[in-house]
N, C-alpha and C positions, 0 to 999 in steps of 0.2 A: 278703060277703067274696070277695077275690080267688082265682081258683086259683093257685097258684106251679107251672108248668110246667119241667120240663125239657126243654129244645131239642138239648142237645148236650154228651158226655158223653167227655173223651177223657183217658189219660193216658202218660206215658212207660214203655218196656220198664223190669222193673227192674232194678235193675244190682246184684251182690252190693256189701256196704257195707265195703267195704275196701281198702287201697290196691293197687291192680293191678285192681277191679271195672271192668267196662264203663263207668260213669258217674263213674267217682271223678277224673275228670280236669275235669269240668265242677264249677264254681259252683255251691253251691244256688241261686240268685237267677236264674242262667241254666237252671236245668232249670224252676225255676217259670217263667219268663219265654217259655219253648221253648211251652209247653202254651199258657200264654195267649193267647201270640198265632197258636198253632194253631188254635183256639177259636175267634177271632175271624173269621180267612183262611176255615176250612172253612163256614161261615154266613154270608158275604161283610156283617159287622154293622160298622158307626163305630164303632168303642169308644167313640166321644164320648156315645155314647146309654147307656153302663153307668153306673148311680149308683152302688153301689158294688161292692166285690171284696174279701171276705173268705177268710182264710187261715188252714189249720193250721200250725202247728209246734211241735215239742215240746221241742228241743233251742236255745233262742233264744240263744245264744251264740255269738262269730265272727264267722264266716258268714252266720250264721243271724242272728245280733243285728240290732235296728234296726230293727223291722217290716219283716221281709223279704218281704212280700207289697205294700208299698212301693213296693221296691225293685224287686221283681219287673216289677211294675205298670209303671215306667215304664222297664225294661229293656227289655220288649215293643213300647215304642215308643206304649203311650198316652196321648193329651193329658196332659198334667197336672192339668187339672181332673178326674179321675177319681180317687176316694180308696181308699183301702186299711187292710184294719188285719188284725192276727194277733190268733189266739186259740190257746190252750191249754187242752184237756181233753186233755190226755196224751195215748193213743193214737186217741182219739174226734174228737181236734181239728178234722179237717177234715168230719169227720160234725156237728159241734155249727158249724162256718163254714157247714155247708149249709142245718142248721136255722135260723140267724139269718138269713141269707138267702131263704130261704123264708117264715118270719114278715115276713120285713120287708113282701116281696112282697104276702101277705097280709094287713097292716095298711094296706097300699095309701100306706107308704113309700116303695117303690120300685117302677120299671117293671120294669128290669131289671140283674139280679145277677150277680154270677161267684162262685159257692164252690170254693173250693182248697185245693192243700197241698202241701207238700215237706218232703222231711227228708234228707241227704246224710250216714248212719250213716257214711260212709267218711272225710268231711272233719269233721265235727264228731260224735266218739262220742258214745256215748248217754250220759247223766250228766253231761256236761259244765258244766250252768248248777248246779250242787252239788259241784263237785270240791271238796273239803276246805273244805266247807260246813254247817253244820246247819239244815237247812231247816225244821225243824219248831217250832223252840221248847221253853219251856219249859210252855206250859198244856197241848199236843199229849203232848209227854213224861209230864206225871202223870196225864193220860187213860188214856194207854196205857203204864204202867209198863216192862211186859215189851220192850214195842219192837215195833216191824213189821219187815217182812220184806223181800225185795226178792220180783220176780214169781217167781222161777223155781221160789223155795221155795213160795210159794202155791198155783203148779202142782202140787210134790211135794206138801203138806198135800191137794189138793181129790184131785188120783188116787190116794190113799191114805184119804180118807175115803169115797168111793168106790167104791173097788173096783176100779179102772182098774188089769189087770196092764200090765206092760209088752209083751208083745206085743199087745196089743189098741191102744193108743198106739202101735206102731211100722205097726200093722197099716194106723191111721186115717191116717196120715202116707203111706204109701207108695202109698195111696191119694189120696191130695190131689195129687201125684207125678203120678198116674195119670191123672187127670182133666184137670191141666192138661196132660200133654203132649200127649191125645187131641184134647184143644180147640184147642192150638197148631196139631197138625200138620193138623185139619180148618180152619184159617184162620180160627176163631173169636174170634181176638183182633183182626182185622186191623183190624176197624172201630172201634177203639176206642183200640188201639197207635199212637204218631205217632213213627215214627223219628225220629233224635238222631243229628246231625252232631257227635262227640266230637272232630275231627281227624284222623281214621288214615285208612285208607284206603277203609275200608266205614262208614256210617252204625251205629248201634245200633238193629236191630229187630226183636229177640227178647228175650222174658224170658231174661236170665244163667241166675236162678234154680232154673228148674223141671230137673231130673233125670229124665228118661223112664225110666233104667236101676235106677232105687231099686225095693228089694223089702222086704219085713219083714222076711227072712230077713238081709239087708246091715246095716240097720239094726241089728240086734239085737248086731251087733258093737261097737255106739259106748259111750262109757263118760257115766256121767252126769255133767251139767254140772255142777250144782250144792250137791257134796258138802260136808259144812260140820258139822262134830262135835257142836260145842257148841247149833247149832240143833236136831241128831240127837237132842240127848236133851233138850229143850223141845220136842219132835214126837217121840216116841216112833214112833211109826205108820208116821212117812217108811220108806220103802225105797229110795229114789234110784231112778227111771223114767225122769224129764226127762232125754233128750239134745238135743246139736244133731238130731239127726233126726226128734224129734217135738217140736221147737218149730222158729219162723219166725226164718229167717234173717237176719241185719244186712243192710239194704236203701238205694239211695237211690233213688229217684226221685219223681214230682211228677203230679198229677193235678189238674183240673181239669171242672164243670159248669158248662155254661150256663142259668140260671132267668130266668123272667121272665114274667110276665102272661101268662094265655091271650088276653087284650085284647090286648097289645104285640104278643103272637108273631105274631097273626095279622094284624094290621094290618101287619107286617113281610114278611107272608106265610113266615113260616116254621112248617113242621108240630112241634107239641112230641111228644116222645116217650111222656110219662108224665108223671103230677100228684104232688104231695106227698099224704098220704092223712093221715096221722097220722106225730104227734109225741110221745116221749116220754124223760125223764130220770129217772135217777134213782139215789140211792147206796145203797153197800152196805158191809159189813164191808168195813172197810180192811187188815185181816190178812187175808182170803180176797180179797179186791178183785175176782179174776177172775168172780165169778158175778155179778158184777151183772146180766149180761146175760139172767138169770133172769127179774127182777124186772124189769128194762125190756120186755121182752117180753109179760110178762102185763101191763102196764100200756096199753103201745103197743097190746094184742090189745084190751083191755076199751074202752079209747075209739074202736078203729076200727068196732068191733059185729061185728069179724070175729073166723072160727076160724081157728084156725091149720089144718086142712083146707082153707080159701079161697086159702090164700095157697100159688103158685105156686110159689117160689122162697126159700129160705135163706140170707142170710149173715152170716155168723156168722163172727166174723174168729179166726183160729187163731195167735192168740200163741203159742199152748201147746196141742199133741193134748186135754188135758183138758177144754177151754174147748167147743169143739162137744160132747163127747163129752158131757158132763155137761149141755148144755143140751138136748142131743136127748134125754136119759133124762127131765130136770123138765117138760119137755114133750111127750114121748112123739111126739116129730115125725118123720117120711117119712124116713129116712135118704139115699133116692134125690132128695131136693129140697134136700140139706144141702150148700151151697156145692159147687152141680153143675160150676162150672167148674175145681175144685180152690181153696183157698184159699192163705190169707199163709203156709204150710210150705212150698207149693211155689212161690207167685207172689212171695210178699217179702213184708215189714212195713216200708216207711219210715215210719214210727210219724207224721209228721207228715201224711201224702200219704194214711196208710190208709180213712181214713173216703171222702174221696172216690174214691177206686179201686175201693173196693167199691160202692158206688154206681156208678161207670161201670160195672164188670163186671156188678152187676145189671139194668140197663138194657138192654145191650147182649143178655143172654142172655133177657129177656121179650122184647127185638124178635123174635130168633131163632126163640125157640119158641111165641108164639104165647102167651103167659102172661097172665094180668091181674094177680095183684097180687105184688111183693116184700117180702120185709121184712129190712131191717139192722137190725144190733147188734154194740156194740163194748165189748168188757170195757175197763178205765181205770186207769192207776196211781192208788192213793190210795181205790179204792172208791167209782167209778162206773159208769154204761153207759148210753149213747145207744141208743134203738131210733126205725128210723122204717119206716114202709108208703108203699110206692108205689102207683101203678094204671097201667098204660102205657094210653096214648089212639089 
């Protein structure tokens, strides 16, 4: 079997996902299109030699409609003979574009890949392809009588069954704050950040996102998002914890990997960074949905023959402060290894772009420190989660 290598790992600053955000002026199609053929430029590669480029998105409506990975594709200026196609695992999408890409690679389908993602929360809200919709049906309905929920209540159900106070959630939050602004201001994004010509006067390149100045103490001042009565007493338990300050902000931007053969890369002479190691999926309670990342984990850990002591680095994407917080307790894992650069609280969530961001920023922080193996995992609207292990080489 083939190794699936990573050559090169970069994605856009994030821009908050709203109108007046740093990025909200740009095209989804153009910030995918920004990265790719950044990707291309920094590796000095043909694009004509890419078989194919797979894409997250989650919100495919619009903008977004139309296989925007496409669209993107050929906004970047690649032949036309190079294909493209989007997928959707909700907030996993572009971590499940990685895995298809990576299997491809390793079925010895393809030489070489591009997995990616964009999501523009500013130009296309989130919900958008369900506005005044019933997406589930009627078998889904007498399945689940009661109904499900959207995330943020699932947040308050999981940190109330739990035990998660709220200041321990404001605490983890202001920390994530913390990390990345330390990592910003040591220039630890730089290699992996590709400013963005918006039009104005200065480029975009800096995360919008991240707040250096947030404490627990600030936080503790926000009210919770997602109070909601009638749910209040079908969840007795709830206490309302979830604010905007311990969940991840509305985000756009666009991320992109380069994979490809350790055979091609090096025929190409280009040094890969790190191997795919292990792959894993899988679902979970669709009324809890956010823990999947439980069960992806111990699955991803049982096929790779590693412990989670082996693995260097954590990330664990922070839709929701409870989402790490309750995977580092079922796991009893390093706290100091637990998305060391800060995660999506302080860096953003473009829900479509997530999977592979964190995948660059893991790459990028095992170059750094000298790490051998990572591991992702991404909780999934609907009750799923992606986990996968790296190795850097």
């Amino acid at each position: 079997m083939n190794n699936a290598v990573i050559v090169d790992a970069v994605r856009t600053p994030s821009g908050k996902g709203k109108p007046g955000g740093a990025l909200s002026g740009v095209h989804p199609a153009d910030l995918l299109s920004h990265v790719l053929r950044a990707l291309i430029e920094r590796n000095d590669l043909d694009p004509a030699l890419v078989d194919d480029v797979i894409g997250g998105c989650v919100d495919q409506a619009g903008e977004q409609a139309l296989n925007i990975t496409r669209t993107a594709v050929l906004g970047a200026g690649f032949p036309e003979t190079v294909p493209a196609t989007t997928v959707d695992r909700q907030c996993g999408s572009s971590q499940q574009a990685a895995h298809f890409a990576a299997q491809g690679i390793m079925a010895g389908a393809y030489d070489v890949t591009i997995a990616c993602g964009v999501e523009s929360m500013s130009r296309v809200p989130m919900g958008s392809t369900t506005l005044g919709e019933n997406p589930h049906g009627a078998a889904m309905a007498a399945r689940f009588p009661e109904g499900l929920v959207n995330q943020g209540i699932s947040a308050e159900i999981i940190a109330a069954r739990w035990k998660l106070t709220r200041s321990t959630l404001d605490e983890y939050a202001a920390r994530s704050h913390a990390r990345a602004a330390n990592t910003a201001a040591a220039g630890g994004f730089d290699a992996e950040t590709i400013p963005i010509d918006v039009g104005g006067p200065q480029a975009v390149t800096k995360d919008e996102t991240i707040r250096a100045s947030t404490t627990a103490e600030g936080l503790a001042s926000l009210k919770p998002a997602f109070t909601d009565p009638e749910l209040g007493k079908r969840f007795p338990e709830i206490d309302w914890r979830i604010t905007p300050g311990n969940s991840s902000p509305l985000t756009d931007g666009a991320s992109a990997v380069l994979i490809m053969s350790e055979a091609r890369a090096n025929s190409l002479g280009l040094r890969p960074l790190a191997r795919f190691h292990t792959f894993a999926v899988t679902g979970s309670d669709p009324l809890l949905m956010l823990t999947g990342v439980i069960p992806a984990t111990r699955k991803a850990l049982e096929r790779s023959g590693l412990s989670l002591d082996q693995i260097d680095a954590y990330e664990v994407n922070e839709a929701f402060a409870p989402v790490p917080l309750v995977w580092q307790h079922e796991l009893d894992a390093d706290p100091v290894r637990l998305n060391p650069r800060g995660g999506a609280i302080a860096l953003g969530h473009p829900l479509g772009a997530s999977g592979t961001r964190l995948l660059t920023t893991m790459v990028h922080h095992l170059q750094s420190t000298g790490g051998r193996y990572g591991l992702q995992t991404m909780c999934e609207a609907g009750g799923t989660a992606n986990a996968t292990i790296i190795e850097r080489l």
